[in-house]
C-alpha positions as CSV (number, residue, x, y, z in Angstrom):
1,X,14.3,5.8,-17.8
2,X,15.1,3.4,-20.5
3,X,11.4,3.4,-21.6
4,X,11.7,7.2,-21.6
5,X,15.4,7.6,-23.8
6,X,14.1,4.8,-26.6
7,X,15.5,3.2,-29.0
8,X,17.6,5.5,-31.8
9,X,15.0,4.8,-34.3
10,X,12.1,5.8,-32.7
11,X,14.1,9.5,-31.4
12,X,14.4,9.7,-35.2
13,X,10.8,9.0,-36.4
14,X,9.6,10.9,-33.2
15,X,12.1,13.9,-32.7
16,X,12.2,15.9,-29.2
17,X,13.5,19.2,-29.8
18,X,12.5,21.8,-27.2
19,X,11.6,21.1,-23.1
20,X,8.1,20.3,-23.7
21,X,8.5,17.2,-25.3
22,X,10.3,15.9,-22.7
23,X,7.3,16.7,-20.4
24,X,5.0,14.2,-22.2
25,X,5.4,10.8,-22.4
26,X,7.3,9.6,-25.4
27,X,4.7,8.7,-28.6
28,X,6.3,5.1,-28.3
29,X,4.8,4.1,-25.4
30,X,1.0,3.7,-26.5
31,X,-0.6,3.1,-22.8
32,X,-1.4,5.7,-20.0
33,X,1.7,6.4,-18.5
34,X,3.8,8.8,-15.8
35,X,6.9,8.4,-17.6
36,X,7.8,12.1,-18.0
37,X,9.3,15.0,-16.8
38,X,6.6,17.2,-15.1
39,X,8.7,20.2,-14.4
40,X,10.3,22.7,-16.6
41,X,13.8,22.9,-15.2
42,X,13.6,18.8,-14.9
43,X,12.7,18.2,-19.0
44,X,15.4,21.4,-19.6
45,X,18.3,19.1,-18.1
46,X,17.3,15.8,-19.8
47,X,17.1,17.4,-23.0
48,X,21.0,18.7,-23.1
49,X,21.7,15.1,-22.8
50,X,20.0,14.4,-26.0
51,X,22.6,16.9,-27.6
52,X,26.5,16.8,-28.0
53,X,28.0,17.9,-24.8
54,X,31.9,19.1,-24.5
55,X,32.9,15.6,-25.9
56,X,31.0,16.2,-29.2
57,X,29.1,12.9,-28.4
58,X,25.5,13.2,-26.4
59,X,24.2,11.1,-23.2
60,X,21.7,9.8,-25.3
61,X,24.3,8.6,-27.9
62,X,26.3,7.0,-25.6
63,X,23.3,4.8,-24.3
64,X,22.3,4.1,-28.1
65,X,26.4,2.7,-28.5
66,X,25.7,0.3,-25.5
67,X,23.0,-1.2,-27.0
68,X,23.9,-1.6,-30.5
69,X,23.5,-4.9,-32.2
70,X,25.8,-6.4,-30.2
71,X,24.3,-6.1,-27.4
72,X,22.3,-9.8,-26.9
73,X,20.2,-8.9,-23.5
74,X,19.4,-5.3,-21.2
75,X,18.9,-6.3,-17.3
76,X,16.8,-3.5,-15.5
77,X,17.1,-3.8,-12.1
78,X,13.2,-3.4,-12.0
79,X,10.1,-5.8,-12.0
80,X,6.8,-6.1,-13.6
81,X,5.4,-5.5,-10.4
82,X,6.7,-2.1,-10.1
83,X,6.8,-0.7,-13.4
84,X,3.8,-2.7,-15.2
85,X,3.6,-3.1,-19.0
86,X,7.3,-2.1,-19.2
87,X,9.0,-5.4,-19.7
88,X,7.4,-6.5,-23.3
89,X,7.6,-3.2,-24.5
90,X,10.9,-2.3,-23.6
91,X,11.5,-6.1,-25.5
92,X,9.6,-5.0,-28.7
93,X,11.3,-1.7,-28.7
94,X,14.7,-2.3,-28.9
95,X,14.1,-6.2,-30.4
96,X,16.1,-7.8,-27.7
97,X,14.8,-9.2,-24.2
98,X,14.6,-7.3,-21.1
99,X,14.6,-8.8,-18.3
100,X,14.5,-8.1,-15.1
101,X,16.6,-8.4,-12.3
102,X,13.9,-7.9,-9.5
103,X,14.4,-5.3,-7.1
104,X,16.7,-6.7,-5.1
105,X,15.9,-5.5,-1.8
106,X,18.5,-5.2,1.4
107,X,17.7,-8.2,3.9
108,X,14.3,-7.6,6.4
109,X,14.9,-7.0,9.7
110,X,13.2,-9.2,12.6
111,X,13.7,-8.1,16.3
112,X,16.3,-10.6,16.7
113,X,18.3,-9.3,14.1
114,X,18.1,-5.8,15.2
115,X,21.7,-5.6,16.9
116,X,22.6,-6.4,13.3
117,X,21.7,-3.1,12.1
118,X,22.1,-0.9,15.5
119,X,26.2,-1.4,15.5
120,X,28.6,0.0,12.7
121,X,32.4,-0.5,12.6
122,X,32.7,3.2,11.4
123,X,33.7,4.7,15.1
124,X,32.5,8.0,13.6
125,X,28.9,7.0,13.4
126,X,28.9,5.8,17.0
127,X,27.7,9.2,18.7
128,X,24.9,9.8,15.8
129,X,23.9,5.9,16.4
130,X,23.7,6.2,20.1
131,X,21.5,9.5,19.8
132,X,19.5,7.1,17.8
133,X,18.7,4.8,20.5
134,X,17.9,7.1,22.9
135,X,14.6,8.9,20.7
136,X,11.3,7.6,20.8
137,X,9.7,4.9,18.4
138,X,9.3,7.0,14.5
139,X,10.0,10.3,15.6
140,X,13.2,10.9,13.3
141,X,13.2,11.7,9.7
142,X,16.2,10.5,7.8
143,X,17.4,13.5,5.5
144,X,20.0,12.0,2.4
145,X,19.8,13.4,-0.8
146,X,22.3,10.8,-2.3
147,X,26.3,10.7,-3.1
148,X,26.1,13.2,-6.7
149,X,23.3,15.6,-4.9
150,X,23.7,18.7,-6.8
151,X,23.2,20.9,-4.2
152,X,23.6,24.4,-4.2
153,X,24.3,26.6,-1.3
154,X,20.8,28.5,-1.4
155,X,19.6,24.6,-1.4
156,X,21.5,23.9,1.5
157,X,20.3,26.7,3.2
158,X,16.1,26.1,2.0
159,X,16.7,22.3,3.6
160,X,18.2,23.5,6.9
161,X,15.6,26.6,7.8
162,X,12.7,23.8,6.6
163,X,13.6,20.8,8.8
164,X,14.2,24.0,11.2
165,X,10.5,24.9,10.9
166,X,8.9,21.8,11.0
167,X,10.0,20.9,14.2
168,X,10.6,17.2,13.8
169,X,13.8,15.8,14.8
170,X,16.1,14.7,12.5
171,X,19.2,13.0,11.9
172,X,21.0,14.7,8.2
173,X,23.7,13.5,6.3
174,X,25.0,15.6,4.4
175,X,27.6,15.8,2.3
176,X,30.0,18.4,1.7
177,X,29.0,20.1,-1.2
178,X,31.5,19.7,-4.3
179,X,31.6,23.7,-4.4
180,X,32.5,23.8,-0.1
181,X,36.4,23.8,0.1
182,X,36.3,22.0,3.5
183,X,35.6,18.4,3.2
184,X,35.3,17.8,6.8
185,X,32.9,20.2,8.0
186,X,29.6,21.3,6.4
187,X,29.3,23.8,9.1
188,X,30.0,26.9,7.7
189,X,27.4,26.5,4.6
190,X,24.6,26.0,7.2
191,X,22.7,29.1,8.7
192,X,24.1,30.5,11.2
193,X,23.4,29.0,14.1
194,X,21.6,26.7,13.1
195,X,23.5,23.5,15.1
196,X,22.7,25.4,18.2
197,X,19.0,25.7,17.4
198,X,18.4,22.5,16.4
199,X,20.5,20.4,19.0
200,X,19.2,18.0,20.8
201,X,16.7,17.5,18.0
202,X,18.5,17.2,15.6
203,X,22.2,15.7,14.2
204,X,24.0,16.6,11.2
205,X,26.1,13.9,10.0
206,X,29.3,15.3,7.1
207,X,30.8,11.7,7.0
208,X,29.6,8.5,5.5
209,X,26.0,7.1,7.0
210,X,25.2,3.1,7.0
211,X,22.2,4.2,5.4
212,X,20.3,1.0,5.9
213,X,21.2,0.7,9.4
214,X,19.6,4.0,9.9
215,X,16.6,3.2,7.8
216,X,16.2,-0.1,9.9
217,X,16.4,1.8,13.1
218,X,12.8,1.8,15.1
219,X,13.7,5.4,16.1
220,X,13.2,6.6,12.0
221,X,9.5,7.0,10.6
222,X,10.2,8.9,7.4
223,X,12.6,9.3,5.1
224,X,13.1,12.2,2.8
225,X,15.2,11.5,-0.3
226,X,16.6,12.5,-3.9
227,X,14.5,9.6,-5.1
228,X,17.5,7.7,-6.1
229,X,16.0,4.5,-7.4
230,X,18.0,2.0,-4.5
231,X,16.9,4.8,-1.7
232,X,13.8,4.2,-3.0
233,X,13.0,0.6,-2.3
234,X,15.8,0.4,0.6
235,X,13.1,2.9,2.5
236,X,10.4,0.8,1.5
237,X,12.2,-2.9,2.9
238,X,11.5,-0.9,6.1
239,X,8.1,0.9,5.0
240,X,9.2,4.4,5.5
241,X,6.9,6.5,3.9
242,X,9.0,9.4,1.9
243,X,9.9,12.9,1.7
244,X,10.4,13.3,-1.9
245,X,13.3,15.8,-3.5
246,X,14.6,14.9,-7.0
247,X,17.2,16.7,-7.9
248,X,18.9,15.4,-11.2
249,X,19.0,12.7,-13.9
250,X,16.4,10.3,-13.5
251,X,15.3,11.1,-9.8
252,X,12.6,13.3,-11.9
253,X,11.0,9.7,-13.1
254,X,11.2,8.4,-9.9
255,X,9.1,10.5,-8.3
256,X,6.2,9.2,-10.9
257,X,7.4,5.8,-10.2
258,X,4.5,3.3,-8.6
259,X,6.8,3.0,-5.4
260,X,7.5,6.6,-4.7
261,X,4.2,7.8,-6.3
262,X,1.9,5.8,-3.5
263,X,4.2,6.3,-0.1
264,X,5.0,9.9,-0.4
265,X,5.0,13.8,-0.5
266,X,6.5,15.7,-2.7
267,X,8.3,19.3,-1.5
268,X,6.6,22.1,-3.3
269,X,8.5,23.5,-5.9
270,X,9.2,26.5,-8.7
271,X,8.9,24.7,-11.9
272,X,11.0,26.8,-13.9
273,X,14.0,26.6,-12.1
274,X,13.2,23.8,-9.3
275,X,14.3,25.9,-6.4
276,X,11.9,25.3,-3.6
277,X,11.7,27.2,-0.4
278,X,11.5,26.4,3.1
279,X,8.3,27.0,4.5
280,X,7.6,23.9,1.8
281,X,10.4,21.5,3.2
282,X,8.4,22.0,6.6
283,X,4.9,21.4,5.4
284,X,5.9,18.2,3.3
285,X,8.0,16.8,6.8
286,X,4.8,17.1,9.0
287,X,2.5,15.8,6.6
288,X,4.6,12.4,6.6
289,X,6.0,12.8,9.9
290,X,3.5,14.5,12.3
291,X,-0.3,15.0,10.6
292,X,-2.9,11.9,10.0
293,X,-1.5,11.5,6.7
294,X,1.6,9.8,7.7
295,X,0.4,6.5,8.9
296,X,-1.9,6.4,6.0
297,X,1.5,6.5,4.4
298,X,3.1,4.4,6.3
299,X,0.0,1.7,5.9
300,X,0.8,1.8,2.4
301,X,4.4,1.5,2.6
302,X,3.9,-1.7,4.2
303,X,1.1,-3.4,2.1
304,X,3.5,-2.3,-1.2
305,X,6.5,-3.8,0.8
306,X,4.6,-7.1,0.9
307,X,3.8,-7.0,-2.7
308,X,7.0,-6.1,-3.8
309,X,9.2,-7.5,-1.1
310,X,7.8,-11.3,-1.8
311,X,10.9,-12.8,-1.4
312,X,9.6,-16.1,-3.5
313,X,8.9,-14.1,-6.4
314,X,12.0,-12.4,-6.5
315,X,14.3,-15.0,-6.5
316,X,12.1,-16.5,-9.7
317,X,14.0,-13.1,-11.3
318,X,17.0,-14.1,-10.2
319,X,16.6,-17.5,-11.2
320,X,15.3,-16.6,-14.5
321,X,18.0,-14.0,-15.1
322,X,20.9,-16.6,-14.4
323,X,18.7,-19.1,-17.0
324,X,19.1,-15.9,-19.7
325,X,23.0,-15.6,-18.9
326,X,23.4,-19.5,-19.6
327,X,21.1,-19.1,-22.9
328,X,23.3,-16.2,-23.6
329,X,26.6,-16.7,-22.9
């Protein structure tokens, strides 16, 4: 994302003024490269941030004011690893080092350590937990679409008749949509009937997940996700191969991210105005969760987990981050 905003100058020698440039990558990056905005509706919304909004001052703006002169070092929470040839130009750019943070990854998870991630203090969980336990090995798909999802009712709706269709259990947590006046209850913006249906397949959870005890489970074998950068590499500490669903801001890049890009499906959508429709949701869940394709998947979930998950070479980030602070301070 910061490769794809740029540095002020270069937005002023290279001006992006309608939704196509946005779907290209950026003249200042002069290698191959996925950074960009492959759908219409996508490179639509990151263009009104490179124009005033209500405040008179622009998204992009805003980002330019952080990194002003003053501004000595920018720490991606990235690694070369992930995002290759980045780093030095990201450095030459905006004439400043950036430096990476590594991924930092949630802890593995041995057998031994599995009671770890099987009990929550959040009583409310304890039910959706215990239905957990009691479904076979990689035969639930974890459905979370991230804390700022977005959604819209018709969205809701596409989701719930999808993981409907394709007959996979599932365990959802869903927020209450910002628009839904009942923060306890997602029920009534669900199809009708749809808990019935689905129960005991699946469970529908409207308060807060331990996401990464879920992801740790042995009962979960997929994951289908916003594309939120941390839910990104939190599924792959536990080689989950993905579901993929962006939805806003950068989840867009994400999608074209080497992480993402190698472990998952994307749902089908309209690329004018991103709305997708259920019969997709349902063919992208099998082809993770139930056809051959899967555990190809899931194979390469687990050889890119031990590529990026080396937990020697990311503490040299840390370690080399901490150096930069000293330098810097």
């Amino acid at each position: 994302m910061v490769a794809f905003v740029g540095p002020k100058q270069e937005n002023l020698a290279h001006r992006r003024t309608k939704a196509e440039d946005y779907m290209v990558p950026p003249p200042w990056i002069p290698f191959p490269s996925t950074v960009a905005y492959r759908r219409r509706h996508e490179a639509k919304w990151v263009a009104a941030g490179f124009r005033p909004n209500a405040s008179g001052v622009s998204d992009s703006d805003r980002f330019w004011q952080s990194e002003r002169p003053s501004c000595r070092l920018i720490i991606c929470r990235s690694c070369p690893e992930a995002e290759p040839r980045l780093f030095p130009l990201l450095t030459k750019l905006f004439a400043k080092p950036v430096v990476p943070a590594g991924l930092l990854m949630p802890p593995s998870v041995d057998d031994d350590d599995v009671g770890v991630y099987t009990a929550t203090s959040d009583q409310s969980f304890t039910p959706a937990m215990k239905w957990l336990d009691d479904q076979p090995d990689r035969s639930i798909i974890y459905v979370a679409l991230g804390s700022e999802a977005p959604l819209t009712q018709d969205q809701v709706r596409e989701l719930a008749h999808g993981l409907e269709l394709s007959g996979v259990r599932f365990l959802w947590a869903l927020r209450p949509p910002s628009w839904h006046a009942d923060s306890d209850t997602v029920g009534t913006v669900l199809p009708n009937g749809f808990e019935l249906r689905v129960a005991p397949r699946g469970v529908i959870s409207a308060r807060w997940v331990p996401q990464l005890h879920v992801l740790a489970h042995r009962a979960v074998g997929g994951f289908l996700t916003h594309c939120g950068w941390s839910s990104i590499f939190e599924s792959l500490r536990f080689a989950l191969p993905l579901v993929l669903l962006p939805l806003f801001a950068d989840q867009g890049l994400g999608v074209q991210a080497l992480p993402a890009r190698d472990i998952g499906v994307e749902v089908a959508r309209n690329d004018a105005d991103g709305s997708f429709r259920r019969d997709d949701v349902a063919a992208a869940v099998r082809r993770v969760m139930v056809e051959e394709e899967g555990k190809t998947l899931a194979r390469r979930a687990k050889e890119l987990r031990d590529i990026l998950g080396d937990k020697q070479r990311q503490e040299v980030y840390l370690d080399e981050l901490v150096s930069y602070l000293q330098c810097y301070k």
